[in-house]
PDB file of N, CA, C, O and CB in Angstrom:
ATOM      1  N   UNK A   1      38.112-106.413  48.421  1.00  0.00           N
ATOM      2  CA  UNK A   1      38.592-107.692  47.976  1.00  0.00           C
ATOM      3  C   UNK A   1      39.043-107.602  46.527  1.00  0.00           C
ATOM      4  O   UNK A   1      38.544-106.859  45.683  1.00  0.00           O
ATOM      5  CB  UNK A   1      37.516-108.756  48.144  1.00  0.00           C
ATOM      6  N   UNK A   2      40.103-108.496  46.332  1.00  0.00           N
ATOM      7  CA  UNK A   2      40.567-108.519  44.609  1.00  0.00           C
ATOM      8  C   UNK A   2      39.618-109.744  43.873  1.00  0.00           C
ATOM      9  O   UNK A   2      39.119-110.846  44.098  1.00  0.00           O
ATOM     10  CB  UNK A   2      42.564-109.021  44.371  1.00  0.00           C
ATOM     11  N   UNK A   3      39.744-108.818  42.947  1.00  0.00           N
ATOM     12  CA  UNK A   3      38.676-109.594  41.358  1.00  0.00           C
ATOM     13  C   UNK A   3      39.547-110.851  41.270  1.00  0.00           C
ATOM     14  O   UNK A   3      40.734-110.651  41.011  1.00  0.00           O
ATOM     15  CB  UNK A   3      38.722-108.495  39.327  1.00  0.00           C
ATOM     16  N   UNK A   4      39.257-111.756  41.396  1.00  0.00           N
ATOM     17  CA  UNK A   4      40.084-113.188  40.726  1.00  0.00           C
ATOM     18  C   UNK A   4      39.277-113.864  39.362  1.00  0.00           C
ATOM     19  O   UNK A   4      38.171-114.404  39.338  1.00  0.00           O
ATOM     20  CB  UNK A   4      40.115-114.607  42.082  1.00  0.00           C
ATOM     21  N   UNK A   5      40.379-113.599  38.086  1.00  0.00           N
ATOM     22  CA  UNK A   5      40.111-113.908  36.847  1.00  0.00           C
ATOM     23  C   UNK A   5      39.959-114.936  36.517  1.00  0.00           C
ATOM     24  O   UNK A   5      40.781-115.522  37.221  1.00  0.00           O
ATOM     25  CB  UNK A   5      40.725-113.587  36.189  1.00  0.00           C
ATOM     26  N   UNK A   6      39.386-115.836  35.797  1.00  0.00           N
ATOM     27  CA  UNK A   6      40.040-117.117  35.605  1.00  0.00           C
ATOM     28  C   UNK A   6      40.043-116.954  33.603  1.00  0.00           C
ATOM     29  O   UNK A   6      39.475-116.103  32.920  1.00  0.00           O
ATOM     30  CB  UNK A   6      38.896-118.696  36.514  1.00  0.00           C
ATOM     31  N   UNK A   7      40.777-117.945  33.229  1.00  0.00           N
ATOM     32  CA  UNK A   7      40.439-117.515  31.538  1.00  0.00           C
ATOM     33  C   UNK A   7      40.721-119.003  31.268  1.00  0.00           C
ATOM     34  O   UNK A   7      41.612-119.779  31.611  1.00  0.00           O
ATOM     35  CB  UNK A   7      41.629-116.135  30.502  1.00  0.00           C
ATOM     36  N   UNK A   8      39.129-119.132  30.193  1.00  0.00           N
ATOM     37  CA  UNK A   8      39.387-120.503  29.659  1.00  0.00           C
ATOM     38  C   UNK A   8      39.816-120.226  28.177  1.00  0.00           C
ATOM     39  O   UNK A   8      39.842-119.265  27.407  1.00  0.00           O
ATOM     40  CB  UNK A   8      38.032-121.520  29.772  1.00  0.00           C
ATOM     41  N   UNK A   9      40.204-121.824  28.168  1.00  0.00           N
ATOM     42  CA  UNK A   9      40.737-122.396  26.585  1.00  0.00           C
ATOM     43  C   UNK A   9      40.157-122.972  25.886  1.00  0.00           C
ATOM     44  O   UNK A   9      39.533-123.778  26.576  1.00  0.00           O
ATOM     45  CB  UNK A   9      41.651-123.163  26.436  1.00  0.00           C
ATOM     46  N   UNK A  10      39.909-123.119  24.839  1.00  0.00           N
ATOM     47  CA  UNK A  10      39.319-124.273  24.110  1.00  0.00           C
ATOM     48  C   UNK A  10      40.281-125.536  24.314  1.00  0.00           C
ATOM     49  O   UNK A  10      41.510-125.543  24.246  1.00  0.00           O
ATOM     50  CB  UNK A  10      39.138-123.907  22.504  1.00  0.00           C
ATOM     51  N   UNK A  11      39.641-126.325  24.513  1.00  0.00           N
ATOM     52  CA  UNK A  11      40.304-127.774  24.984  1.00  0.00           C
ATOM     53  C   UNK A  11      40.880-128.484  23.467  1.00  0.00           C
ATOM     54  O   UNK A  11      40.258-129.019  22.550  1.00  0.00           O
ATOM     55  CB  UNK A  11      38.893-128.957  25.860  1.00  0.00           C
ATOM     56  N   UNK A  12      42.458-128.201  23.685  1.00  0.00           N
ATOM     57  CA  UNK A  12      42.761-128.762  22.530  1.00  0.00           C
ATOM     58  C   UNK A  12      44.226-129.672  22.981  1.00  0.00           C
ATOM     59  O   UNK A  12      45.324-129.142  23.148  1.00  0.00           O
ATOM     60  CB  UNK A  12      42.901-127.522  21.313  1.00  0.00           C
ATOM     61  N   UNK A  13      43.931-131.172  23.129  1.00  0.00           N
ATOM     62  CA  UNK A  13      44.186-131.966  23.630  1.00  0.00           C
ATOM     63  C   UNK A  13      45.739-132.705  22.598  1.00  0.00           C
ATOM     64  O   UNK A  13      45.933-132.539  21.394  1.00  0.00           O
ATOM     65  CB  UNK A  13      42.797-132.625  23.861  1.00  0.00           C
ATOM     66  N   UNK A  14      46.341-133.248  23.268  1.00  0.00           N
ATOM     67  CA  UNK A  14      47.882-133.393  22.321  1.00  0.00           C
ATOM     68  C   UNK A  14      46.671-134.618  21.065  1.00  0.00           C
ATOM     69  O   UNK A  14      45.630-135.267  21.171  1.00  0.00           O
ATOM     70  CB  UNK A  14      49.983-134.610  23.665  1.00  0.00           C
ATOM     71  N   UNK A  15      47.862-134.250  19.841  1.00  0.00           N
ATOM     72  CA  UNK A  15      47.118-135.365  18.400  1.00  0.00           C
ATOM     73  C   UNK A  15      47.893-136.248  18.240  1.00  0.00           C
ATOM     74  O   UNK A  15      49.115-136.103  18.289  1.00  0.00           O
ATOM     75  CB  UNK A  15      46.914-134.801  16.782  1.00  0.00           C
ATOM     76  N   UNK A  16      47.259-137.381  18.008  1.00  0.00           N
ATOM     77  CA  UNK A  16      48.008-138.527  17.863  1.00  0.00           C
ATOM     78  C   UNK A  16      49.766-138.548  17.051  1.00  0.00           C
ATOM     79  O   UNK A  16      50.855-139.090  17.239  1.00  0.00           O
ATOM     80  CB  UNK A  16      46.943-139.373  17.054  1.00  0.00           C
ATOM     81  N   UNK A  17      48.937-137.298  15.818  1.00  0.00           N
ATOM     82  CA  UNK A  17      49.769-137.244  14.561  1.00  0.00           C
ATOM     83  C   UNK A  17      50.868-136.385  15.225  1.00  0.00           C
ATOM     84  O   UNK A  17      52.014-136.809  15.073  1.00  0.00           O
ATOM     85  CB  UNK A  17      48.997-136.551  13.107  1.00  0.00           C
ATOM     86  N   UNK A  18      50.718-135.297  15.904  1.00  0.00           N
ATOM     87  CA  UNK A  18      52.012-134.687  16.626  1.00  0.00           C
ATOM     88  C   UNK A  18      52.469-135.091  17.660  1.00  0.00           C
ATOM     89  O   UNK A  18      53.229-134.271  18.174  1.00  0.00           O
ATOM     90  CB  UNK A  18      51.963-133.534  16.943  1.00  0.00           C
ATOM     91  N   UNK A  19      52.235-136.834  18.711  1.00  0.00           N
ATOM     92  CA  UNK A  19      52.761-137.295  19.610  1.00  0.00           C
ATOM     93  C   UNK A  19      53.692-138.171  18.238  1.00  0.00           C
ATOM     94  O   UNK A  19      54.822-137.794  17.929  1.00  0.00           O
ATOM     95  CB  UNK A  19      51.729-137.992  20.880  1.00  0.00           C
ATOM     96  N   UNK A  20      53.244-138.936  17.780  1.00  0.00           N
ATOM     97  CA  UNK A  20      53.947-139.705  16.647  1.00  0.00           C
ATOM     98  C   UNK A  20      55.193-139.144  16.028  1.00  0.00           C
ATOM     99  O   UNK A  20      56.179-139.825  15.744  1.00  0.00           O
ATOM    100  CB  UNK A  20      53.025-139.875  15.551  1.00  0.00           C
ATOM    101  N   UNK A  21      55.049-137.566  15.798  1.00  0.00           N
ATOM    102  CA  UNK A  21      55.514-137.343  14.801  1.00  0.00           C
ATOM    103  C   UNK A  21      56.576-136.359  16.012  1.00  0.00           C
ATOM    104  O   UNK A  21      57.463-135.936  15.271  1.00  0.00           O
ATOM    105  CB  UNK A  21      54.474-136.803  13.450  1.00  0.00           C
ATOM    106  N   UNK A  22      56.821-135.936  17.157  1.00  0.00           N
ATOM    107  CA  UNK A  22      57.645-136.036  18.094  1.00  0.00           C
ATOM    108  C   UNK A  22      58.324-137.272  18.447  1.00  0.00           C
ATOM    109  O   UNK A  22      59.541-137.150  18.312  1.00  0.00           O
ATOM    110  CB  UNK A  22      57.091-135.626  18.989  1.00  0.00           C
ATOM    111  N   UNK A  23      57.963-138.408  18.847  1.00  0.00           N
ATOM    112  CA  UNK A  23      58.828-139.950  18.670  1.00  0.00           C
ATOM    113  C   UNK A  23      59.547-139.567  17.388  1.00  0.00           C
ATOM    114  O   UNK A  23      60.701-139.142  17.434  1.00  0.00           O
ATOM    115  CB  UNK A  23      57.739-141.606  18.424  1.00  0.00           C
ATOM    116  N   UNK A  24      59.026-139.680  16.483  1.00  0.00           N
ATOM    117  CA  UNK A  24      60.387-139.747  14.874  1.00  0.00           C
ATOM    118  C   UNK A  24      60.985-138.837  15.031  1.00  0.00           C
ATOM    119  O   UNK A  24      62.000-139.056  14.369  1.00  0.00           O
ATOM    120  CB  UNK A  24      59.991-139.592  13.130  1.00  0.00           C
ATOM    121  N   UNK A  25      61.133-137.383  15.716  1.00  0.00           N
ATOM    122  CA  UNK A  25      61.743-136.492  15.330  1.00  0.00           C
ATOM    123  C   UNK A  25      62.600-136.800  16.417  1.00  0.00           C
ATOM    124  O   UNK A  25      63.770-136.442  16.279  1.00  0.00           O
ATOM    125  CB  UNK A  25      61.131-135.240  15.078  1.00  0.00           C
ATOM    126  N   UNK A  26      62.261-137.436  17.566  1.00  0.00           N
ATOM    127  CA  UNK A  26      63.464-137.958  18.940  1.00  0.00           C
ATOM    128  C   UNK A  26      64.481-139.085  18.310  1.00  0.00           C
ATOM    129  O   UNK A  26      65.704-139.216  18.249  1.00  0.00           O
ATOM    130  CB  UNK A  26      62.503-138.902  20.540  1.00  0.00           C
ATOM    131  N   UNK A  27      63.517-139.710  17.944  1.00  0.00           N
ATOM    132  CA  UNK A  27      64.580-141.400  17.358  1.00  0.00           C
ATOM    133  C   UNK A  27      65.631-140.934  16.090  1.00  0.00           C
ATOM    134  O   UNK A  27      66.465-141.729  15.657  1.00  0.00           O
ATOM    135  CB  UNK A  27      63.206-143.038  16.386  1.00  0.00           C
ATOM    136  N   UNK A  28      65.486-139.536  15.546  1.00  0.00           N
ATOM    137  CA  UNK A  28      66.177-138.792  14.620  1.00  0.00           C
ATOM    138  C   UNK A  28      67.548-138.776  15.011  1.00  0.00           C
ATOM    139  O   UNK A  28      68.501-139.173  14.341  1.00  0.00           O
ATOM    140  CB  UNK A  28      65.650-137.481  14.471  1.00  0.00           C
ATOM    141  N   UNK A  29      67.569-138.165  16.430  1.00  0.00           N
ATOM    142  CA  UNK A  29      68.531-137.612  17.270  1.00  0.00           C
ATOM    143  C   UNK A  29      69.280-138.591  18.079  1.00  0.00           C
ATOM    144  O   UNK A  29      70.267-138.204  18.705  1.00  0.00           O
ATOM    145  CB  UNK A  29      67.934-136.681  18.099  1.00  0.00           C
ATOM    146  N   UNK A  30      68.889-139.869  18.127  1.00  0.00           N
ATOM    147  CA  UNK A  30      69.774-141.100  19.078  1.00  0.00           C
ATOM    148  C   UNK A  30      71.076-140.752  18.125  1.00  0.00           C
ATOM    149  O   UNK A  30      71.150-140.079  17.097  1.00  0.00           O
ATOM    150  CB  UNK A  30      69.082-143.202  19.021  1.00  0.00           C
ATOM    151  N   UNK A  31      71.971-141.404  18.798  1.00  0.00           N
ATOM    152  CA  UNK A  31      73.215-141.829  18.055  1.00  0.00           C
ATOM    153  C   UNK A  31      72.869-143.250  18.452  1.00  0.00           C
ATOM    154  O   UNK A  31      72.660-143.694  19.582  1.00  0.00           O
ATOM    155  CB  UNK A  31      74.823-141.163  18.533  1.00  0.00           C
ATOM    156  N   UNK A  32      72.846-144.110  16.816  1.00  0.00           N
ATOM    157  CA  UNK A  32      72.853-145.554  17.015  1.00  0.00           C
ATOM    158  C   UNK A  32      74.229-146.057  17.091  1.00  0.00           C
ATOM    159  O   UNK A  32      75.227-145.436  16.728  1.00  0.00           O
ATOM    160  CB  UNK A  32      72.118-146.262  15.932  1.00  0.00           C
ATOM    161  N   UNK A  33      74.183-147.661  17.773  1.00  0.00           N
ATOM    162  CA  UNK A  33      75.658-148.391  17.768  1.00  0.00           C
ATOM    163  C   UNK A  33      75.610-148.709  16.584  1.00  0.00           C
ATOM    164  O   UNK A  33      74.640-148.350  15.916  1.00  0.00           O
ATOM    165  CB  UNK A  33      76.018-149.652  18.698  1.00  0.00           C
ATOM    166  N   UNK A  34      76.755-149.547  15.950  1.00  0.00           N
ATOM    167  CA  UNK A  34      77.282-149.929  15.281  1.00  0.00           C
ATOM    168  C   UNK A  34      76.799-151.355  15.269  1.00  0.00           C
ATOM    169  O   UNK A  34      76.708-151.686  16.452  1.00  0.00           O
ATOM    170  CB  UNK A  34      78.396-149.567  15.452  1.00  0.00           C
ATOM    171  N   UNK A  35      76.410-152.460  14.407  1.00  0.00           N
ATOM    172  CA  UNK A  35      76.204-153.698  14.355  1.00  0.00           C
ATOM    173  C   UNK A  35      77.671-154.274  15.315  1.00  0.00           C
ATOM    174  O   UNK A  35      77.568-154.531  16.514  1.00  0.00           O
ATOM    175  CB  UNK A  35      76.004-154.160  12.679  1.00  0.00           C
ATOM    176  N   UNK A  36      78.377-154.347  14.906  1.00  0.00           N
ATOM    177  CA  UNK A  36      79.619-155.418  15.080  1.00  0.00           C
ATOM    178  C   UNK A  36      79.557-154.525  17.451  1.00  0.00           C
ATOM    179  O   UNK A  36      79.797-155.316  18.363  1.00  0.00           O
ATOM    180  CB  UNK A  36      81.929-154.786  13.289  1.00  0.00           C
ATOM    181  N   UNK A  37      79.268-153.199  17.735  1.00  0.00           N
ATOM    182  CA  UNK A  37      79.607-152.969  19.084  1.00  0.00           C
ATOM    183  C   UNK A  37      77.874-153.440  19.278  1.00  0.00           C
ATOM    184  O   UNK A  37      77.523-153.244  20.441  1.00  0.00           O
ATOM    185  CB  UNK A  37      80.340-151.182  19.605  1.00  0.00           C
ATOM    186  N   UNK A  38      77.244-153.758  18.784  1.00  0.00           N
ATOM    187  CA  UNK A  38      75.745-154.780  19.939  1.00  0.00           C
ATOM    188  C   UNK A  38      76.447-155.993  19.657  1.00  0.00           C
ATOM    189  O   UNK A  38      76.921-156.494  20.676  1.00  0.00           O
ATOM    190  CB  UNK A  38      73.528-154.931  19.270  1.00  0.00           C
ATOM    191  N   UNK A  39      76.684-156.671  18.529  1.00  0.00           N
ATOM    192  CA  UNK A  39      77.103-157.522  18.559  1.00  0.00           C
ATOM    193  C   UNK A  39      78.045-158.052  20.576  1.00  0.00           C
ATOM    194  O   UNK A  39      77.713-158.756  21.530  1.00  0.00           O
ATOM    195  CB  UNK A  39      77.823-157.242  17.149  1.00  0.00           C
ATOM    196  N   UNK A  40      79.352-157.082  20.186  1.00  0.00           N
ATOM    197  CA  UNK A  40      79.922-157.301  21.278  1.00  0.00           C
ATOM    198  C   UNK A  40      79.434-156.616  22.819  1.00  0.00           C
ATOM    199  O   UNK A  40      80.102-156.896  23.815  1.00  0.00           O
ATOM    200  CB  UNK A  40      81.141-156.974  20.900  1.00  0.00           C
ATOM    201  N   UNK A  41      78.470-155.889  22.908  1.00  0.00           N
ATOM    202  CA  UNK A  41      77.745-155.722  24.325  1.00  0.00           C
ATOM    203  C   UNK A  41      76.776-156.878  24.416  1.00  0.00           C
ATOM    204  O   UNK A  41      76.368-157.301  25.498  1.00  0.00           O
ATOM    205  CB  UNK A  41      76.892-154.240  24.497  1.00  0.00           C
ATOM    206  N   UNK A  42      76.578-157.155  23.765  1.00  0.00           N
ATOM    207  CA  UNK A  42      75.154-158.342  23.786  1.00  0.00           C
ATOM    208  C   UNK A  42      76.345-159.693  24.363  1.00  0.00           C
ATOM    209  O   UNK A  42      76.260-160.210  25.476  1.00  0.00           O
ATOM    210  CB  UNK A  42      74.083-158.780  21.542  1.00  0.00           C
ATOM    211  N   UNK A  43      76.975-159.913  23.739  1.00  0.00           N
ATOM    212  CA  UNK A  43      78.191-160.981  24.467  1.00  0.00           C
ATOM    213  C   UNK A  43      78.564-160.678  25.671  1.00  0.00           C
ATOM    214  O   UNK A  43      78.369-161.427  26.629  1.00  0.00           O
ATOM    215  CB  UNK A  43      79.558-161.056  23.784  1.00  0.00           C
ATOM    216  N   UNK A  44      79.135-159.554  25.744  1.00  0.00           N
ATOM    217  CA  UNK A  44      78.825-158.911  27.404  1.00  0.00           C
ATOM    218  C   UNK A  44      78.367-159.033  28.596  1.00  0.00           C
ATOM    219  O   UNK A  44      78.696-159.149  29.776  1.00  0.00           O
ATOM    220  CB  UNK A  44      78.331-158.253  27.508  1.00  0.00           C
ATOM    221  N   UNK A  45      77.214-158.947  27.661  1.00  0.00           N
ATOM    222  CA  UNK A  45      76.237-158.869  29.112  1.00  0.00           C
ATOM    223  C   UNK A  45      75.550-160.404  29.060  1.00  0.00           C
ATOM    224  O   UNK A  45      74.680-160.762  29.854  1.00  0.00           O
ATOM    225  CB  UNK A  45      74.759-157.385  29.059  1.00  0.00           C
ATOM    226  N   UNK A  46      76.044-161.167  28.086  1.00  0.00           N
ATOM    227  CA  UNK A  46      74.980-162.198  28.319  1.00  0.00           C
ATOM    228  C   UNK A  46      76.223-163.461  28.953  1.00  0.00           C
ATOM    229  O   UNK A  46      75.965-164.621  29.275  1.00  0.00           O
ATOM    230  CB  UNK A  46      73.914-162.661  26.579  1.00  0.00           C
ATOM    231  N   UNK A  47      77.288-162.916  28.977  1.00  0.00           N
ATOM    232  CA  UNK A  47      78.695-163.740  29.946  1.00  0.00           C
ATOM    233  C   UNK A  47      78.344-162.968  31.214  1.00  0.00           C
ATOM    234  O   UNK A  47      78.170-163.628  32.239  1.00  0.00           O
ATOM    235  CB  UNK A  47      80.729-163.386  29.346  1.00  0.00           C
ATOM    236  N   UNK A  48      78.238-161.822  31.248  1.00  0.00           N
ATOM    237  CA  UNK A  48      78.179-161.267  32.770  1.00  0.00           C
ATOM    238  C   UNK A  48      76.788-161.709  33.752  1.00  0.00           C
ATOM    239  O   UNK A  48      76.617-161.619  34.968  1.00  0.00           O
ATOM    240  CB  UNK A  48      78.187-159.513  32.638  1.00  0.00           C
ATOM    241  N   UNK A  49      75.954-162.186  32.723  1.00  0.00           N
ATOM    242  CA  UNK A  49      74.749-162.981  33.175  1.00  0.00           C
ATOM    243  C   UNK A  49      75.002-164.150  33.610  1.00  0.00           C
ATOM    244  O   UNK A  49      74.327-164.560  34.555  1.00  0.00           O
ATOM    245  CB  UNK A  49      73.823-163.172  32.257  1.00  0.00           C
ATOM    246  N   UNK A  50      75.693-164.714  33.228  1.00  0.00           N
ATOM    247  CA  UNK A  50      76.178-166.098  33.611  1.00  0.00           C
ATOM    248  C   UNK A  50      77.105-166.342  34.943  1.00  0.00           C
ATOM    249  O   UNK A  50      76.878-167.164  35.831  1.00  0.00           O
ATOM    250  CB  UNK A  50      76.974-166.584  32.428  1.00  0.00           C
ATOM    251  N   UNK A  51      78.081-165.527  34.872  1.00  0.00           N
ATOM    252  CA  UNK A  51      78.976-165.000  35.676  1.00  0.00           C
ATOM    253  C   UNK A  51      78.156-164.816  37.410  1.00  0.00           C
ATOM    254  O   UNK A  51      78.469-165.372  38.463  1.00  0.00           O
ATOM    255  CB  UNK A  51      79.481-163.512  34.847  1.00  0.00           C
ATOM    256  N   UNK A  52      77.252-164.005  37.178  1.00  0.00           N
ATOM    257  CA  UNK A  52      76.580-164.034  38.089  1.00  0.00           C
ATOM    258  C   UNK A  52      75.525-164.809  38.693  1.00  0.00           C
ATOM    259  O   UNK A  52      75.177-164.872  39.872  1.00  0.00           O
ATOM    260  CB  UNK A  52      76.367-163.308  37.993  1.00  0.00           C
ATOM    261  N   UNK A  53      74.954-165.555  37.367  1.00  0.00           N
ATOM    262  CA  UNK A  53      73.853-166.510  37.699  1.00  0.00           C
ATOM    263  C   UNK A  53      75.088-167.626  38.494  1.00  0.00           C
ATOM    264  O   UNK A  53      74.506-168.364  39.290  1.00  0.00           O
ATOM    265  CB  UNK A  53      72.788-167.199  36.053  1.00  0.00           C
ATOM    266  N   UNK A  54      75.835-167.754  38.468  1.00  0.00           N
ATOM    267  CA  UNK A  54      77.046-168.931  38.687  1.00  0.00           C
ATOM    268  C   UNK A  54      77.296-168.882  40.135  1.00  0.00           C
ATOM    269  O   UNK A  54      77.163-169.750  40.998  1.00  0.00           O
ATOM    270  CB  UNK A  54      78.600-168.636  37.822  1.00  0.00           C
ATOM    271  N   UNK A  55      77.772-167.397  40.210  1.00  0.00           N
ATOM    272  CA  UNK A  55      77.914-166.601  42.328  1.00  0.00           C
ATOM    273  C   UNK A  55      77.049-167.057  42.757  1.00  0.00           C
ATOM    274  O   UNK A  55      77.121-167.905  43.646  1.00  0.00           O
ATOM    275  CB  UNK A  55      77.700-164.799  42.936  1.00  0.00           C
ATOM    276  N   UNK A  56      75.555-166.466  42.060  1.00  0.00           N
ATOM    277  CA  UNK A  56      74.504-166.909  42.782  1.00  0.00           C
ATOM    278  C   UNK A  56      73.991-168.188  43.426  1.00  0.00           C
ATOM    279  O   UNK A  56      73.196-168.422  44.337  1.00  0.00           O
ATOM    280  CB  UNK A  56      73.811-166.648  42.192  1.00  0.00           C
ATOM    281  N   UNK A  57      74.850-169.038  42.496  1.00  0.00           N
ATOM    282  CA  UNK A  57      73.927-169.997  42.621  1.00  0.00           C
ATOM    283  C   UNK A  57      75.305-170.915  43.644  1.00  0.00           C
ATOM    284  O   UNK A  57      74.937-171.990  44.119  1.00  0.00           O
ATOM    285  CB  UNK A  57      73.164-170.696  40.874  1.00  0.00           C
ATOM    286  N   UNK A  58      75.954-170.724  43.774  1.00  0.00           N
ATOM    287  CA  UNK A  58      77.285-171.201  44.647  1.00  0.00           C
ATOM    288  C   UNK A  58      76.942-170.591  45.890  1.00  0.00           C
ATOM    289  O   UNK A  58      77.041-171.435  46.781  1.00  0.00           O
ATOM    290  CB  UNK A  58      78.882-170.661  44.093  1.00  0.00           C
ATOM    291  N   UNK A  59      76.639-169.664  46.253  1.00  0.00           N
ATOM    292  CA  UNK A  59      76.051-168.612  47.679  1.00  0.00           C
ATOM    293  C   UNK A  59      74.821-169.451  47.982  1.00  0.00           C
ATOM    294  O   UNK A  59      74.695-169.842  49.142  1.00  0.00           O
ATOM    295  CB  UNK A  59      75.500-166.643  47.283  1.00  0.00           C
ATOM    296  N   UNK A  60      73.913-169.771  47.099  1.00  0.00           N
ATOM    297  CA  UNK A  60      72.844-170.788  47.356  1.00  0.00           C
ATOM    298  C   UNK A  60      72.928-171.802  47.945  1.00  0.00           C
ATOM    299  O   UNK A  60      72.392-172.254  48.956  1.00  0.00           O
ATOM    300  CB  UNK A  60      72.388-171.198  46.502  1.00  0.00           C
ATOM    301  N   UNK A  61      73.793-172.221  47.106  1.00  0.00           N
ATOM    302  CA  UNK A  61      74.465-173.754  47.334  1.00  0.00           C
ATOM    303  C   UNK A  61      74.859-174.144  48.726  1.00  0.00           C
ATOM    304  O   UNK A  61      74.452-175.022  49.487  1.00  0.00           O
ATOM    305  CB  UNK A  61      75.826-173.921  46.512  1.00  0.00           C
ATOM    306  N   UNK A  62      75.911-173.083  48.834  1.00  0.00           N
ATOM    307  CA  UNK A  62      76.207-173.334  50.499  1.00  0.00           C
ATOM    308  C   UNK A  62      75.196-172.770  51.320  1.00  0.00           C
ATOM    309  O   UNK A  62      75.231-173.353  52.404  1.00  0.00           O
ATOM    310  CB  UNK A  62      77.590-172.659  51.052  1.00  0.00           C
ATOM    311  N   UNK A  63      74.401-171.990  51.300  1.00  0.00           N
ATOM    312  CA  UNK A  63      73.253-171.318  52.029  1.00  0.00           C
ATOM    313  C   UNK A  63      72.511-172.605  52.829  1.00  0.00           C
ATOM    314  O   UNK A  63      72.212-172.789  54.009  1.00  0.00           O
ATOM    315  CB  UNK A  63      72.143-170.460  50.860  1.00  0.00           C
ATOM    316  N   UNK A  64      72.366-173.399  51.604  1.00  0.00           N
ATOM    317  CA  UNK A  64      71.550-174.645  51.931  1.00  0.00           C
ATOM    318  C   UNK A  64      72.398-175.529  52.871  1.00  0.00           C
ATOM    319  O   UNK A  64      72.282-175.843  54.055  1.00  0.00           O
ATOM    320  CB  UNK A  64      71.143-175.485  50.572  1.00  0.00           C
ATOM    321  N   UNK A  65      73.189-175.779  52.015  1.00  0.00           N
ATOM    322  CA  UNK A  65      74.328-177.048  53.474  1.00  0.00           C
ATOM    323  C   UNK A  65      74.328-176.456  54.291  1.00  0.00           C
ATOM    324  O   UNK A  65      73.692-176.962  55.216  1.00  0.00           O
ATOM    325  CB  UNK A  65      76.082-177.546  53.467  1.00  0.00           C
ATOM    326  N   UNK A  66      74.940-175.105  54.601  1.00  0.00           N
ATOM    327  CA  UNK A  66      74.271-174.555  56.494  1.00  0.00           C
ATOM    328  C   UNK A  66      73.491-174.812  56.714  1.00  0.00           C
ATOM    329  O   UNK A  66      73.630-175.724  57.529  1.00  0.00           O
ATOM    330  CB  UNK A  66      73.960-173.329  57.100  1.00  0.00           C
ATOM    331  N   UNK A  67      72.210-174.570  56.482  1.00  0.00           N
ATOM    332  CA  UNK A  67      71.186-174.926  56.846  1.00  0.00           C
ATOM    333  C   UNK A  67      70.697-175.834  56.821  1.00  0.00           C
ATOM    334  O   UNK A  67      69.848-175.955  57.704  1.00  0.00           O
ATOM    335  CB  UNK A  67      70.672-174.519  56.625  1.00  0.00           C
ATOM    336  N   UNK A  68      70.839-176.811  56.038  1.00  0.00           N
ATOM    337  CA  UNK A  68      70.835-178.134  56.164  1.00  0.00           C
ATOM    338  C   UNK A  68      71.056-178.707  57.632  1.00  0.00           C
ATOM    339  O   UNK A  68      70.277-179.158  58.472  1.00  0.00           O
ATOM    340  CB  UNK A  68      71.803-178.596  55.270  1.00  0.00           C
ATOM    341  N   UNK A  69      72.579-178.486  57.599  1.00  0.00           N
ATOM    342  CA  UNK A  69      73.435-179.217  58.498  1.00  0.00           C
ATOM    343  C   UNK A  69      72.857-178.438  60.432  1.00  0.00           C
ATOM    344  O   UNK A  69      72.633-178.993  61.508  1.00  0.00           O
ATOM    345  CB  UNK A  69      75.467-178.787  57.821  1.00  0.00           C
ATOM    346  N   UNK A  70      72.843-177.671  60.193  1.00  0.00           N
ATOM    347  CA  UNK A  70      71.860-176.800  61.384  1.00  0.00           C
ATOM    348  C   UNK A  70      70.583-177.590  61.879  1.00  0.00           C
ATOM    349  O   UNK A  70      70.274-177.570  63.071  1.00  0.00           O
ATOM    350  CB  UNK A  70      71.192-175.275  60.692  1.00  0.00           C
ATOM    351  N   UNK A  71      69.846-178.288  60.936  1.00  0.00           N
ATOM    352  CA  UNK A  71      68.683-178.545  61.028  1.00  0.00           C
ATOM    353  C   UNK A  71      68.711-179.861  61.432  1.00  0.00           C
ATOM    354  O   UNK A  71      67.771-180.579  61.775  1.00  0.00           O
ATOM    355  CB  UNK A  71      67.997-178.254  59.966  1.00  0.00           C
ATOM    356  N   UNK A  72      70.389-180.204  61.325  1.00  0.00           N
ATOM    357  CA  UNK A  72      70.253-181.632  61.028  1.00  0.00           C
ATOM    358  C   UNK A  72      69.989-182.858  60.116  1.00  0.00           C
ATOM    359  O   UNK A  72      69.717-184.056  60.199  1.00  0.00           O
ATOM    360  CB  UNK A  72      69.772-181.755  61.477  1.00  0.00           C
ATOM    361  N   UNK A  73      70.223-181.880  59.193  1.00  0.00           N
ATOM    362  CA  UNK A  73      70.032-182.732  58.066  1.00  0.00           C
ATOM    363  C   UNK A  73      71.595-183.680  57.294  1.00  0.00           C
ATOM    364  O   UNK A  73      71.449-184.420  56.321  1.00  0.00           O
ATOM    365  CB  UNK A  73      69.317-181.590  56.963  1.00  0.00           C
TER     366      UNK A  73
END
């Protein structure tokens, strides 16, 4: 039969100070937007929110009068 080794470590567990200090060295490396392009994605998306809350709520709308009118109402 073969010898099976095992080999321990001293348990040395990740440090706060080098999880931390990996985040800053990541957030180093983003490329940030520009004020004035959030500016205009934030308009974006908060018309395209609407846009859709609007479908939605028109698809609703009639959802109900079918069913309404089905039920007899």
């Amino acid at each position: 039969m073969a010898k099976s080794t095992t080999v321990t470590t001293a348990k040395s567990g990740p440090s706060p100070r080098r999880f931390f200090g990996d985040i800053t060295g990541e957030l180093k490396k983003v490329t940030w937007l520009s004020r004035r392009e959030v500016a205009y994605l934030t308009g974006v998306v908060i018309i395209m929110t609407v846009i859709a809350g609007a479908a939605l709520g028109f698809i609703d709308l009639g959802f109900s009068k079918i069913i309404s009118q089905a039920l007899g109402g």
